[in-house]
The first five atom37 places (N, CA, C, CB, O) and aatype in JSON, in Angstrom:
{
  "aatype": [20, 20, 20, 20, 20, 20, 20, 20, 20, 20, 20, 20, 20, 20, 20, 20, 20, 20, 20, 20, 20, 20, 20, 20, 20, 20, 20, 20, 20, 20, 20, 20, 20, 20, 20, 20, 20, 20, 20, 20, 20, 20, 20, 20, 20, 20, 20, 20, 20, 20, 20, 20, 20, 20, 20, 20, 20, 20, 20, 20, 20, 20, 20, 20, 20, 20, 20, 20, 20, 20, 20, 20, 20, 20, 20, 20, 20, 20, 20, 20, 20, 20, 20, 20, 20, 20, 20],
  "atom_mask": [
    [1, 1, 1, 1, 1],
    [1, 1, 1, 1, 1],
    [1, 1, 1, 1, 1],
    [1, 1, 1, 1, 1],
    [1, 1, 1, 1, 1],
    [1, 1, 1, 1, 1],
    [1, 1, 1, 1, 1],
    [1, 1, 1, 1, 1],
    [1, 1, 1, 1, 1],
    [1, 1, 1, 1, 1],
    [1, 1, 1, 1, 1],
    [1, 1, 1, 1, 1],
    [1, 1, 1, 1, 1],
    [1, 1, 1, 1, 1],
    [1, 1, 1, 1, 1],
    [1, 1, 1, 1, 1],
    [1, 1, 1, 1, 1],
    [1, 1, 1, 1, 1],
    [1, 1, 1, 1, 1],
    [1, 1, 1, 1, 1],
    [1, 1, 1, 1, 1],
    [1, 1, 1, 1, 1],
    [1, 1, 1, 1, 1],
    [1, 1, 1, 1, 1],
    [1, 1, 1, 1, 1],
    [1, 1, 1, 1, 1],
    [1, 1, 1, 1, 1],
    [1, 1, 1, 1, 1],
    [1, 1, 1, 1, 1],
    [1, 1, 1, 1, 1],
    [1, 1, 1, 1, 1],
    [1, 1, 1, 1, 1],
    [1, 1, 1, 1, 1],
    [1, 1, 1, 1, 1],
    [1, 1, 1, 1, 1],
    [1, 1, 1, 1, 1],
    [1, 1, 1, 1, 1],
    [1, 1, 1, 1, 1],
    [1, 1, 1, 1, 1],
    [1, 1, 1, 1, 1],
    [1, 1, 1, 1, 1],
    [1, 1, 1, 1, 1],
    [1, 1, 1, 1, 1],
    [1, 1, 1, 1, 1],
    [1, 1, 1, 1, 1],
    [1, 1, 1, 1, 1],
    [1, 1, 1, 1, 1],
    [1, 1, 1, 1, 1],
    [1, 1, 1, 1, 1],
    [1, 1, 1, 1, 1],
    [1, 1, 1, 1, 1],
    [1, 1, 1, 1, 1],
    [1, 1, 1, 1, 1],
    [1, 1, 1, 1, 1],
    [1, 1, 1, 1, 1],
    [1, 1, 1, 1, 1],
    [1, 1, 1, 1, 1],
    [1, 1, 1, 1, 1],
    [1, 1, 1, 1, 1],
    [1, 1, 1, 1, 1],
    [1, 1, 1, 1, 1],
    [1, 1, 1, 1, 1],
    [1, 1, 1, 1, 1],
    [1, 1, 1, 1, 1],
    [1, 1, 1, 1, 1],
    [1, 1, 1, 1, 1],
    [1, 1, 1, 1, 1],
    [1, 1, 1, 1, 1],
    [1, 1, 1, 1, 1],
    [1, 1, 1, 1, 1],
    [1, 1, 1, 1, 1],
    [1, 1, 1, 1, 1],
    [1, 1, 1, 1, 1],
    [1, 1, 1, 1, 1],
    [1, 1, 1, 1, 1],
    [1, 1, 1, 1, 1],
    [1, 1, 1, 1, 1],
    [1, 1, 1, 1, 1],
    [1, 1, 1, 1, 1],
    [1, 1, 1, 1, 1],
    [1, 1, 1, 1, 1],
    [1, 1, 1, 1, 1],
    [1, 1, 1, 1, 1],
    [1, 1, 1, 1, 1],
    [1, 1, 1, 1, 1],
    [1, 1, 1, 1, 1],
    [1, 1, 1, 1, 1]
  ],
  "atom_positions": [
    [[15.64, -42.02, -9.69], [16.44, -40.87, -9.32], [15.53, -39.73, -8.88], [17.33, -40.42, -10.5], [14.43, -39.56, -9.4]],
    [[15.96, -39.02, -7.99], [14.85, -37.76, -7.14], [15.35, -36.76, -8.25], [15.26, -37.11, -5.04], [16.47, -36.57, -8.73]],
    [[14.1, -36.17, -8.51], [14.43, -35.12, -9.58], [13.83, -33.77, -9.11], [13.81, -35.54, -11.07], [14.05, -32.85, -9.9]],
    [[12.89, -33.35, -7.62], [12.23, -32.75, -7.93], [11.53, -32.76, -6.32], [11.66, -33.15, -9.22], [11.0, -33.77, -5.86]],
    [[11.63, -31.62, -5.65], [11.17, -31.72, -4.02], [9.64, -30.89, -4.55], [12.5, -30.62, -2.49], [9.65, -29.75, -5.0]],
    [[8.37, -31.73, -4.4], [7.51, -30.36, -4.58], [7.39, -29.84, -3.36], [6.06, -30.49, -5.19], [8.02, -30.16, -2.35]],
    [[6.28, -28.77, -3.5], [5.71, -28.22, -2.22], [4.37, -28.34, -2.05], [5.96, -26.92, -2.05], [3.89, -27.49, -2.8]],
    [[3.37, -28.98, -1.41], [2.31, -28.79, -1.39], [1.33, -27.9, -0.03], [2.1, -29.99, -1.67], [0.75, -28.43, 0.92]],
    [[1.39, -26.83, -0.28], [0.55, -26.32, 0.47], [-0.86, -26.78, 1.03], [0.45, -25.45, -0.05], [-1.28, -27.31, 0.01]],
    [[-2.02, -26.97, 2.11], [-3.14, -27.7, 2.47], [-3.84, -26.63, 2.15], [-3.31, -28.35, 3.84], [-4.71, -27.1, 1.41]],
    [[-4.09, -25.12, 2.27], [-4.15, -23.84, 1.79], [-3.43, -22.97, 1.1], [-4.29, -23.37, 2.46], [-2.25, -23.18, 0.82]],
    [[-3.93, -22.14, 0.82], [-3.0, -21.13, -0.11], [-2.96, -19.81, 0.43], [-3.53, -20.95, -1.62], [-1.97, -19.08, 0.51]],
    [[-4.35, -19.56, 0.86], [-4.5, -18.12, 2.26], [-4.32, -18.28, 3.65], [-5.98, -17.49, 2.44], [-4.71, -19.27, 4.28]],
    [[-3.66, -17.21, 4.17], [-4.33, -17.84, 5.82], [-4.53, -16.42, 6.17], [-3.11, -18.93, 7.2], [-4.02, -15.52, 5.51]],
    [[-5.38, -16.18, 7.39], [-6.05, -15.01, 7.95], [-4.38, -14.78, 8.72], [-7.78, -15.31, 9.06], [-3.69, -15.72, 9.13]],
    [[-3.92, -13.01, 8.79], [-2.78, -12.43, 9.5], [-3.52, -12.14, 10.77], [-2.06, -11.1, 8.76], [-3.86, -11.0, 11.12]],
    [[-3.75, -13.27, 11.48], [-4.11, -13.17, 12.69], [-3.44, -13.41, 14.8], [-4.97, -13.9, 12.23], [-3.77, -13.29, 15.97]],
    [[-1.97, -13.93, 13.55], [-1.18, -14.45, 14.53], [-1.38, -15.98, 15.02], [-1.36, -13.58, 15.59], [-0.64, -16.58, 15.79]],
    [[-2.78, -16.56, 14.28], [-3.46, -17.92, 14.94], [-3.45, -18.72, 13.74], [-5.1, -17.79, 15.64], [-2.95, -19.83, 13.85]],
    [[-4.01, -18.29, 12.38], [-4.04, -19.43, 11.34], [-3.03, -20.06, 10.93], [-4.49, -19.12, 10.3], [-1.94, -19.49, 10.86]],
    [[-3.13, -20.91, 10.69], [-1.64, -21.7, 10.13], [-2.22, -23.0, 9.07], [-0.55, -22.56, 11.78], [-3.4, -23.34, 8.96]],
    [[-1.04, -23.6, 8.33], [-1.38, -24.72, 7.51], [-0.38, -25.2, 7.52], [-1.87, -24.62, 6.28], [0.72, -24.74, 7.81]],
    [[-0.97, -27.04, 6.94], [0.1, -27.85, 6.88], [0.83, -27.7, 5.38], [-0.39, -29.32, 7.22], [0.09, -27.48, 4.42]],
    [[2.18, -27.79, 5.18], [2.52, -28.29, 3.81], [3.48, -29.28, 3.45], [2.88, -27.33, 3.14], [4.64, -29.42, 3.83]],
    [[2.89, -29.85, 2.78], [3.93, -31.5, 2.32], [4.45, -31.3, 1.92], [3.79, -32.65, 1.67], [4.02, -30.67, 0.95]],
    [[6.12, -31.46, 1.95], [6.83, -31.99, 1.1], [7.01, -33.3, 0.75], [7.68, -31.64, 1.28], [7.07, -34.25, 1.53]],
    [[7.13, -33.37, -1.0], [6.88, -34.89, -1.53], [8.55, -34.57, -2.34], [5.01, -35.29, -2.82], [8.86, -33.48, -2.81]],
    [[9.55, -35.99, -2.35], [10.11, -35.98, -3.34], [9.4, -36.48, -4.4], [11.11, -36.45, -3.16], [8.23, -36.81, -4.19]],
    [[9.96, -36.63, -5.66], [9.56, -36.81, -7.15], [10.65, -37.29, -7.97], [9.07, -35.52, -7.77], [11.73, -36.81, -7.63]],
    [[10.7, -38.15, -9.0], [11.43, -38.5, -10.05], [10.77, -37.44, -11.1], [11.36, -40.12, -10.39], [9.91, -36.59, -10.85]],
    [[11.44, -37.74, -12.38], [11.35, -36.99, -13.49], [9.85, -36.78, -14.01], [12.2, -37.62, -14.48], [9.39, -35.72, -14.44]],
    [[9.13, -38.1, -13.88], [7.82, -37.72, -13.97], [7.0, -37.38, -13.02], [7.29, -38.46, -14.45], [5.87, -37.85, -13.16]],
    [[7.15, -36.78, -12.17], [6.1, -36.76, -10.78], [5.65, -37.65, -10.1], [5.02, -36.31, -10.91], [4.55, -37.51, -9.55]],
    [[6.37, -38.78, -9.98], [5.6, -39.76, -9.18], [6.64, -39.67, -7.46], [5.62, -41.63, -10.21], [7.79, -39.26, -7.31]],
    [[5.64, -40.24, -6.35], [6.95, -40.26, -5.69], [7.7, -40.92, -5.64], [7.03, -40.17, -4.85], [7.9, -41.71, -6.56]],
    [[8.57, -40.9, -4.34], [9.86, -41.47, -4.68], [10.17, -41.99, -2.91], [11.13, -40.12, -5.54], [11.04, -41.58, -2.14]],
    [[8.97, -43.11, -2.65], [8.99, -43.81, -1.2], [10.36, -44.17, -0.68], [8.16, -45.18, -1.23], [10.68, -44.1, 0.51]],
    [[11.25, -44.61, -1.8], [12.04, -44.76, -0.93], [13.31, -44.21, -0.55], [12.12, -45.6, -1.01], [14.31, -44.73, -0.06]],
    [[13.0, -42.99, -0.89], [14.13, -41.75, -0.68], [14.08, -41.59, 0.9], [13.68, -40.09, -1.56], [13.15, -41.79, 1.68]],
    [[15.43, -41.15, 1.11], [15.39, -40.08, 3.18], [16.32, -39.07, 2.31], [16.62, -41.12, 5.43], [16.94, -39.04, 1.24]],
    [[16.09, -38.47, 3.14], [17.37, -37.09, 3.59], [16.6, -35.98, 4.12], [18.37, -36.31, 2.11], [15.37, -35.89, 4.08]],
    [[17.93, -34.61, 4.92], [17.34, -34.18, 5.41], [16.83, -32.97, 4.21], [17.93, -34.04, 6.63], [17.43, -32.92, 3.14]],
    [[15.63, -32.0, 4.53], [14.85, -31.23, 3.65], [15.12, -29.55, 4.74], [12.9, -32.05, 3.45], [14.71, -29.38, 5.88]],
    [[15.92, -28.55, 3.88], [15.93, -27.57, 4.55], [14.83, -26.51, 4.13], [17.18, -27.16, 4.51], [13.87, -26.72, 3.4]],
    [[15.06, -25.7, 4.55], [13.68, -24.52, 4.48], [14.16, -23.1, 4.52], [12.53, -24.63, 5.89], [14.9, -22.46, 5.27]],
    [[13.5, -22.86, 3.48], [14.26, -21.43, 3.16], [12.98, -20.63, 3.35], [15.07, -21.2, 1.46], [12.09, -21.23, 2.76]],
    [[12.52, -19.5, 3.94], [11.34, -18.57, 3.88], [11.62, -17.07, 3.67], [10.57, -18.69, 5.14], [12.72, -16.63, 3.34]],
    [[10.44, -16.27, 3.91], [10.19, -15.04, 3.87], [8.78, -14.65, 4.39], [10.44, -14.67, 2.62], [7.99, -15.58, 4.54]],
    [[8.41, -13.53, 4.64], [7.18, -12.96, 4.82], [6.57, -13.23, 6.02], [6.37, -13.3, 3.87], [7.01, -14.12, 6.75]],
    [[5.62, -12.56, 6.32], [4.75, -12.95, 7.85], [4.48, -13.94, 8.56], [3.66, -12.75, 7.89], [3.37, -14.02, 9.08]],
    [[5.44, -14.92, 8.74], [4.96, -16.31, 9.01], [6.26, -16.85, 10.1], [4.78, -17.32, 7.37], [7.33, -16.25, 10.19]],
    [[5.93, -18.06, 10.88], [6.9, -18.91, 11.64], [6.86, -20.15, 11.1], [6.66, -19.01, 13.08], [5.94, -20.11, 10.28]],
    [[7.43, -21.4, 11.11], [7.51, -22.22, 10.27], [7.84, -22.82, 11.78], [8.4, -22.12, 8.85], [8.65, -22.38, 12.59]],
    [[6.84, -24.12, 11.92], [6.61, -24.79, 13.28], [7.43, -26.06, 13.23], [5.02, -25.13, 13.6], [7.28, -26.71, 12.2]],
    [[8.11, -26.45, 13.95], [8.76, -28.24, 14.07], [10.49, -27.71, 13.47], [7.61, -29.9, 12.47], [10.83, -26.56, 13.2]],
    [[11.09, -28.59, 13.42], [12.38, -28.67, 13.5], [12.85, -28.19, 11.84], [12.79, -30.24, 14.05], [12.02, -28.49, 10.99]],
    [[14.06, -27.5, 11.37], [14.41, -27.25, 10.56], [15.71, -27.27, 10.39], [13.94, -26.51, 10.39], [16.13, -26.52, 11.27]],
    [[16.55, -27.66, 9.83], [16.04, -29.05, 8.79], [15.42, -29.95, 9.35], [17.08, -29.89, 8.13], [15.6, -30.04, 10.57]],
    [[14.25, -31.19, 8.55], [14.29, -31.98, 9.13], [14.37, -32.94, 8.3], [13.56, -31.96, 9.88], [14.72, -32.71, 7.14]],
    [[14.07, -34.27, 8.74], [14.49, -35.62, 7.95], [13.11, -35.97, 7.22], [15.06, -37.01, 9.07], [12.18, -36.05, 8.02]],
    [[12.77, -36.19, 5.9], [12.16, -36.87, 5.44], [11.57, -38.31, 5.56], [12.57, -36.69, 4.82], [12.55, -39.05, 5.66]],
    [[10.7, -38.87, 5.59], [10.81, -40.28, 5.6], [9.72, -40.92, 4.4], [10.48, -40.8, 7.19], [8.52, -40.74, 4.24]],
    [[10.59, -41.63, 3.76], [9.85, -42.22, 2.96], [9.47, -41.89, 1.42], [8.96, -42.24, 3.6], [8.64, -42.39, 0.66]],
    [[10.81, -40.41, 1.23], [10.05, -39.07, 0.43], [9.12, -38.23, 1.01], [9.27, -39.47, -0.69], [9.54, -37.08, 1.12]],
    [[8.22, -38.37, 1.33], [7.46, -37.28, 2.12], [7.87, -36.79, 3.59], [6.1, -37.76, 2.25], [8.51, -37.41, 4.43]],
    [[7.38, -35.61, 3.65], [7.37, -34.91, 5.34], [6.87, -34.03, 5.16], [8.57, -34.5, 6.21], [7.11, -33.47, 4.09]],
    [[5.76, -33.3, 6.25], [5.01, -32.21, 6.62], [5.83, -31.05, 7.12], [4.07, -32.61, 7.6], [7.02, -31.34, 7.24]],
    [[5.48, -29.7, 7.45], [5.92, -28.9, 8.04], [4.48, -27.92, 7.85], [7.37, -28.53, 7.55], [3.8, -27.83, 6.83]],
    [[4.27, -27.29, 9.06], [3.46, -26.62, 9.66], [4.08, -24.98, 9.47], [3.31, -27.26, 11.12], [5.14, -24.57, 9.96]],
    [[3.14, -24.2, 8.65], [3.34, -22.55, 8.88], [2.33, -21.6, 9.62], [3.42, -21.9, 7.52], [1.13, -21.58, 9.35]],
    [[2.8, -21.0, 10.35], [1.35, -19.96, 11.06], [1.94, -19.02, 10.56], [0.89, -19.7, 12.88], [3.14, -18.82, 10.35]],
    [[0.66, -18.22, 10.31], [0.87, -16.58, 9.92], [1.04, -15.67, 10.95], [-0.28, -15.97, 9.17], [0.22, -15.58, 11.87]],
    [[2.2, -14.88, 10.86], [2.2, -13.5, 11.71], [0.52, -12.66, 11.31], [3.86, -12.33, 11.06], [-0.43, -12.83, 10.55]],
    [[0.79, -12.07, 11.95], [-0.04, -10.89, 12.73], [0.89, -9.83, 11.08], [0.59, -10.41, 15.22], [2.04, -9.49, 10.8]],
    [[-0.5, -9.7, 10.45], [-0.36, -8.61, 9.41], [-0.65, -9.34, 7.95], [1.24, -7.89, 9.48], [-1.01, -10.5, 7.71]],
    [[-0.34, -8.17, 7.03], [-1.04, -8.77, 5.55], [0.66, -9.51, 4.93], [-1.92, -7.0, 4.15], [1.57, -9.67, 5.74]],
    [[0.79, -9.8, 3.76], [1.4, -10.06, 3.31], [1.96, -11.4, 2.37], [1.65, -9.66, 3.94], [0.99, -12.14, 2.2]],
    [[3.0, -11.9, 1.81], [3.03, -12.91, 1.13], [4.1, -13.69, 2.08], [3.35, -12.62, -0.39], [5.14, -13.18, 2.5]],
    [[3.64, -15.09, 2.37], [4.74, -15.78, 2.86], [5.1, -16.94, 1.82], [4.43, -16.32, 4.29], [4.34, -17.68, 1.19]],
    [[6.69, -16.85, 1.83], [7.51, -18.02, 0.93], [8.08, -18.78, 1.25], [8.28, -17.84, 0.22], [8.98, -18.45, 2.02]],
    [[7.94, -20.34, 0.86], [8.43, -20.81, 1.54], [9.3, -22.07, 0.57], [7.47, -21.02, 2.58], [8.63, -22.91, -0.03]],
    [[10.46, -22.08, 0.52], [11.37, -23.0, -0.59], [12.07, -23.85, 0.1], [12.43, -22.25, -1.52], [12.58, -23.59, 1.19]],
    [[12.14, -25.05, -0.58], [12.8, -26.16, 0.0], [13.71, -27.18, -0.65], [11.91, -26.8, 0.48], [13.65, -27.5, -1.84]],
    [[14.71, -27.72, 0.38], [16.05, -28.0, -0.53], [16.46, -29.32, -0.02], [17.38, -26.81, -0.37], [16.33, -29.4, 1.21]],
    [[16.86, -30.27, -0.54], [17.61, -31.42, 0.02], [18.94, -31.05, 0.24], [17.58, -32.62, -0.85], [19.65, -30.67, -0.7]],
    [[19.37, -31.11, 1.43], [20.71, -31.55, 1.93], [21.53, -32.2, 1.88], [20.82, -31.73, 2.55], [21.33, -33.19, 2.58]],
    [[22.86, -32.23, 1.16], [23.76, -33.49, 1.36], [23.75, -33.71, -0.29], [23.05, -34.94, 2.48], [24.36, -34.65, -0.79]]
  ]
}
């Protein structure tokens, strides 16, 4: 049973340069953290703060996992970024 969408960020800073950006995984999870290969659905995206969030939103998972790409706006600040299964 999926218990648990993490988030994994590839960084945790990025320069407010308008240019840096990072990848971040989303992994589903069962109750203990393991994944969960053979989950789909789609994964929505909820944000905030100085940033664009690159590729399609929602998108479809495969396998339990999927990437999504954030670049930072131009300026200081905290970007958030939360994520939800659909359906």
């Amino acid at each position: 049973m999926d218990a648990a969408l993490s988030v994994e960020p590839d960084d945790r800073e990025l320069a407010g340069d308008d240019r840096d950006s990072t990848r971040v995984l989303l992994r589903l999870t069962d109750e203990f953290g393991n994944s969960r290969p053979m989950s789909t659905g789609a994964v929505q995206l909820t944000n905030s703060g100085p940033r664009e969030i690159l590729g399609p939103n929602p998108f479809a998972s495969s396998g339990g996992v999927g990437p999504v790409w954030v670049k930072a706006r131009e300026g200081a600040g905290v970007i958030r970024l939360d994520a939800g299964l659909q359906g």
